[in-house]
N, C-alpha and C positions, 0 to 999 in steps of 0.2 A: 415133540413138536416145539417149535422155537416159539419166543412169547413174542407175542405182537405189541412194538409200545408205540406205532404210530411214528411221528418225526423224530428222528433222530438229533437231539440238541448238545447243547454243549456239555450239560449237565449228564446224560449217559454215555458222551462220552466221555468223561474224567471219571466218571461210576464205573466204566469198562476197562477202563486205563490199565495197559500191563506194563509194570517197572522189571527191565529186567537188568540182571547183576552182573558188573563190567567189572569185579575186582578182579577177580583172576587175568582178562583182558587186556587191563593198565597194566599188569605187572608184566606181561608177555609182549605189547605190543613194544616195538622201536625201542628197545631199552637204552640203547645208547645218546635217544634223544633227551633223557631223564636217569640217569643213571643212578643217583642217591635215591628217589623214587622208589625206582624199580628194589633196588636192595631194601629199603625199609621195608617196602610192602611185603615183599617176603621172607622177612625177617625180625621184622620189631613191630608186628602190627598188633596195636592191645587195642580195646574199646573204652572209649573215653564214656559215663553218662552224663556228664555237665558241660556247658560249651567254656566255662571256665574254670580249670583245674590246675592243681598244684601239686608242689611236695615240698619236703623239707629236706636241705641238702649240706653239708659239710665238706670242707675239704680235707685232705690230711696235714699233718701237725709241718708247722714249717722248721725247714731247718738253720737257713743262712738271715743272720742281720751284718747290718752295716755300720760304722763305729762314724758317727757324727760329728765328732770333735778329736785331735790329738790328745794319746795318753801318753807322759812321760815314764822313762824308768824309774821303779816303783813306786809308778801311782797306785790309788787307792778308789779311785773310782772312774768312770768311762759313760761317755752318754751314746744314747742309742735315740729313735727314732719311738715314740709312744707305742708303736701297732706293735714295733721289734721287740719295745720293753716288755710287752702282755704274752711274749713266748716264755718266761719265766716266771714262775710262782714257789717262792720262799718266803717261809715266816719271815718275818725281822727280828724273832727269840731263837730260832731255829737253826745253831751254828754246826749242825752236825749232818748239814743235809747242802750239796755245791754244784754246780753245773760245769763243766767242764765246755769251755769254747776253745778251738782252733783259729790264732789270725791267722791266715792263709798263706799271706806274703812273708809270714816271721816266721813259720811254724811253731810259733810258743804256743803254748796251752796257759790258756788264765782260767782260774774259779772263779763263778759268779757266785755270792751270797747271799746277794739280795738286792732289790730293785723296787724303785719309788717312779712312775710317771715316766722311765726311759733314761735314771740315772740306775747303772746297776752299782752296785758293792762289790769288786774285784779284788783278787790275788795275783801276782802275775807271775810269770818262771815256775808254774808246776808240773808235773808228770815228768821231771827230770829233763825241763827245759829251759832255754834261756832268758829271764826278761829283758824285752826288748821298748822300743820306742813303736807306739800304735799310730797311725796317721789317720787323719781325717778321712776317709770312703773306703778306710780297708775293710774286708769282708771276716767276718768270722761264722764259723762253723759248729752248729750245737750238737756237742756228743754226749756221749753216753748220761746219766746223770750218778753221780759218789755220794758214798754215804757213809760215816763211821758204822762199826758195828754195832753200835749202841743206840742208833737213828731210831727214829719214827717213822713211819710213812710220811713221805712228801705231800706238801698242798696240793690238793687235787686239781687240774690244769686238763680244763675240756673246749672242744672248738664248739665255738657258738653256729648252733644250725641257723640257714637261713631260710627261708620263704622265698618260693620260686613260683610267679606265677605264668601259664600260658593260655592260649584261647584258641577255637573253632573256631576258620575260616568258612565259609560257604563259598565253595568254586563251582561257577557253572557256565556253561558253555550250550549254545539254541543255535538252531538253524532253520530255513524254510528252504523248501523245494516244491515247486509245480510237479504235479503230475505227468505233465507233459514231457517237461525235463525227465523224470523218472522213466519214463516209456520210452524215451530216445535212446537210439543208440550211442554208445560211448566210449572211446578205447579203454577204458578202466573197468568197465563191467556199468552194472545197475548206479546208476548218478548218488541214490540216494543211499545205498552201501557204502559207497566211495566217501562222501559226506560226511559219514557216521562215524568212518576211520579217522577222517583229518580232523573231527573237532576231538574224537576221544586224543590223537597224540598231541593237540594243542590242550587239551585240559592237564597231561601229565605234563609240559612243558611248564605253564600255569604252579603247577606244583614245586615244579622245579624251582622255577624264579622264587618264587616266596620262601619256600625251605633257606634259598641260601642267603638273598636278598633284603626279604624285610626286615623289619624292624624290629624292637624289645617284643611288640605285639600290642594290643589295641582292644578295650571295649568300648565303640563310639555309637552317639545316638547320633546321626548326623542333622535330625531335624529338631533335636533338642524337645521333644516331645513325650520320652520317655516309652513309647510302644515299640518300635522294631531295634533293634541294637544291631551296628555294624561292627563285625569282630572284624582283627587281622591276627593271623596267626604268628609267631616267634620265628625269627627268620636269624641265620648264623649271622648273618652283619649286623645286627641291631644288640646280641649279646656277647659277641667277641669283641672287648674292647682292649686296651689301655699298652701294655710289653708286649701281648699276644698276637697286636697286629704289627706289622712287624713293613716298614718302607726300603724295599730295596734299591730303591735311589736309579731306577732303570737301567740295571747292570747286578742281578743276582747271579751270584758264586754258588761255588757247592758250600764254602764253608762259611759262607752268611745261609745257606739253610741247612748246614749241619749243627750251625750254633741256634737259630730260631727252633728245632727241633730240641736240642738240648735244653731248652728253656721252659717248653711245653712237658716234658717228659721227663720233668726233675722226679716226679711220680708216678707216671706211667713207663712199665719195664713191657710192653708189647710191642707192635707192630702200629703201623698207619695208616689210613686212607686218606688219599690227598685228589681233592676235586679241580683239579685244575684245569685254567684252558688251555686250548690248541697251542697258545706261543709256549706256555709254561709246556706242555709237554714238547716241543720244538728246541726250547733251550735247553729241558735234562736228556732229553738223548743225542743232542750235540757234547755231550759232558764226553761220556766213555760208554761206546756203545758195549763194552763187555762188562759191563755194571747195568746193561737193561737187561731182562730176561721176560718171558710170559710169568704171571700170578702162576701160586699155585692151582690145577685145575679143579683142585675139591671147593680153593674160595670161590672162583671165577664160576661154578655151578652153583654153589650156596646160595649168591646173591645175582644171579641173573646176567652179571653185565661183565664184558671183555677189560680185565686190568694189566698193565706192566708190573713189572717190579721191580723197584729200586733200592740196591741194597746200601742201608748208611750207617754210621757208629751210632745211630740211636732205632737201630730195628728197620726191618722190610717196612719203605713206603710202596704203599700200593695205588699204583696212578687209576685212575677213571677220565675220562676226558670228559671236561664240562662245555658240548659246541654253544649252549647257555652265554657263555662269557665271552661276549664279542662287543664290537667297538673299540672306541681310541682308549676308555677308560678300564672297562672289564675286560675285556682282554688282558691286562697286567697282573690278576685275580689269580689267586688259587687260594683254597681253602683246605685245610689240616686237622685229620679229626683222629681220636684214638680209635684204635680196635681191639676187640670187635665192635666195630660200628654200634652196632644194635644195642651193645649195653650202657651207649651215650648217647643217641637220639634214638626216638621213639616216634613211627605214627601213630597219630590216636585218632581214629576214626567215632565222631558221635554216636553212643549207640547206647538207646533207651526208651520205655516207654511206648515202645512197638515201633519207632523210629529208627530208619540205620540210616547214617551217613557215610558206609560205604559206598564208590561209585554204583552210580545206574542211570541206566538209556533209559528215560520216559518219554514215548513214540507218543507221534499225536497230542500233544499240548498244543492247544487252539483259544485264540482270543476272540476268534468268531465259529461262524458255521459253514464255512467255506469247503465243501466238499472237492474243491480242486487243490487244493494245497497242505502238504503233510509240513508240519513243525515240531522235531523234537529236543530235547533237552538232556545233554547231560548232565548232574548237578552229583559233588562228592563234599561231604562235609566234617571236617576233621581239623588236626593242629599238630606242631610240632613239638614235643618235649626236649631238652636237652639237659643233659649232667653233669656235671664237672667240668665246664666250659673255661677253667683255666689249663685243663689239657688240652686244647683246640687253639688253631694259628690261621691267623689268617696275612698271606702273600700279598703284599702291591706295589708296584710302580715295580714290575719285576723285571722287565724289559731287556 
């Protein structure tokens, strides 16, 4: 027998409330309305328990510096740049131990011996080469590192980890519906079906913006009160910054993105995925349409969403259309990520504490006791991670 409690208030019904679970949903519905989305979700989806979480991250050891000032033939010393000078670590008692640089433009090879502050201690004309005159912006190249036989181990030379941190957005998306409206006939079917679809593909839209759009990322109190904290979540435009973003002066070439690619990919030997909009897809397959081809279909099933692929000297990019980036300004937009995706961003869905911030419909959210009108909510709470974000480019004024 069912229990009798009398009036129905607001309190039984949020007691009654059934959440039910849209993950799989998002990741299926309109994938091409959200396409980085739809591939994380199923594919790099871990559970975050903190709405602000971190890691520690490094990059790999660099290889090229730049010579700051003219070195005459046979000088004896060469300045570099502080950051350039800290790629080399040699005693200053330790003559049996040399770095070997390539200037690029001379092909001589110099020995570095030692280095104070971004002055190094040089050789010039070794590995049975010529010395020559160095100029101000030449580029040199760090190889291998030499050692007499009789050496020590080298000064130990480790990249400084850094501290990375991101944060849990709360994205949510309400609607109201009369009953009446509900009970009416519709060319869509049931009103409030229909409803339920358009806010879920607007909440993965929602998603969408922010992944690529926001900012470093945000924990703000907005009433300065200290009780509710307004997070934003780590958006690709707020931590691609400085060589990586890359002005195509509204006239992008292939070989202004075969060199922004080469730039990005001094370290990554893989392949790419490249979010770009509708003009950017519009100008690479006006390039050479026998250089467009369909994605492989094991990726294009992996990660949910219909890719191109464009083959270039630094690996298969693989296009996603972003219809996201539109207007006079985003529309010029595209963004460059390594692959596999999934092992450079990350959703992190909040999930702790008997809490999930994976998406979910909660039917029946009421501010009163209105038995005429249903209002439900979608709400998905999570963030993005990202790694190694000097392998990522970001396109503009590409026009």
């Amino acid at each position: 027998m069912p229990t009798i409690v009398g009036l129905r208030t607001v309190d039984t019904i949020l007691g009654d409330q059934i959440k039910v679970a849209m993950d799989e949903a998002m990741q299926l519905i309109l994938p091409e309305a959200a396409p980085m989305i739809t591939a994380l979700m199923k594919t790099s989806k871990r559970s975050v328990p903190n709405t602000t979480f971190k890691h520690m991250e490094e990059e790999p050891f660099p290889r090229s510096i730049t010579f700051t000032a003219a070195v005459a033939v046979a000088g004896v010393s060469a300045t570099v740049s502080t950051t350039h000078g800290s790629y080399f670590a040699i005693a200053a008692t330790d003559t049996n131990i040399a770095i070997p640089v390539l200037v690029t433009r001379t092909h001589e090879v110099i020995i570095v011996t030692g280095e104070t502050t971004g002055t190094l201690t040089i050789v010039k004309g070794r590995g049975g080469t010529t010395d020559q005159a160095i100029l101000s912006g030449d580029e040199g190249l760090i190889l291998a590192t030499a050692g007499r036989e009789d050496s020590s181990a080298p000064e130990p030379l480790s990249i400084k980890k850094v501290l990375k941190t991101f944060y849990c957005q709360m994205f949510r998306d309400a609607f109201e519906i009369s009953k009446t409206a509900v009970g009416t006939e519709m060319y869509h079917g049931n009103d409030r079906t229909y409803q339920q679809r358009m806010k879920l593909i607007k909440q993965k839209m929602d998603m969408e913006y922010a992944l690529l759009l926001n900012g470093s990322g945000e924990n703000y109190d907005i009433d300065a009160d200290g009780v509710g904290k307004m997070r934003f979540a780590t958006g690709a435009l707020g931590v691609i910054t400085g060589t990586n973003v890359v002005d195509c002066g509204n006239n992008m070439t292939r070989p202004m993105l075969w060199d922004a690619l080469a730039r990005a990919g001094e370290y990554h030997f893989g392949d790419w995925w490249c979010a770009g909009s509708p003009l950017f897809h519009r100008i690479v397959n006006g390039w050479a349409h026998d250089a467009i081809r369909p994605a492989n279909p094991v990726l294009t099933k992996k990660y949910g969403v219909n890719l191109q692929a464009l083959e270039t000297p630094e690996g298969t990019l693989n296009l996603a259309k972003e219809k996201i980036l539109k207007g006079n300004i985003l529309k010029k937009y595209a963004f460059i990520f390594p692959m596999p995706v999934e092992d450079f961003i990350r959703w992190r869905p909040f999930v702790g504490g008997g809490e999930d911030g994976n998406t979910k419909l909660y039917p029946d959210i009421k501010k009163d006791n209105n038995p005429q009108i249903y209002k439900d909510e979608y709400m998905t709470h999570g963030g993005f991670q990202f790694y190694q974000v000097s392998k990522m480019l970001i396109l503009k004024n590409i026009g």
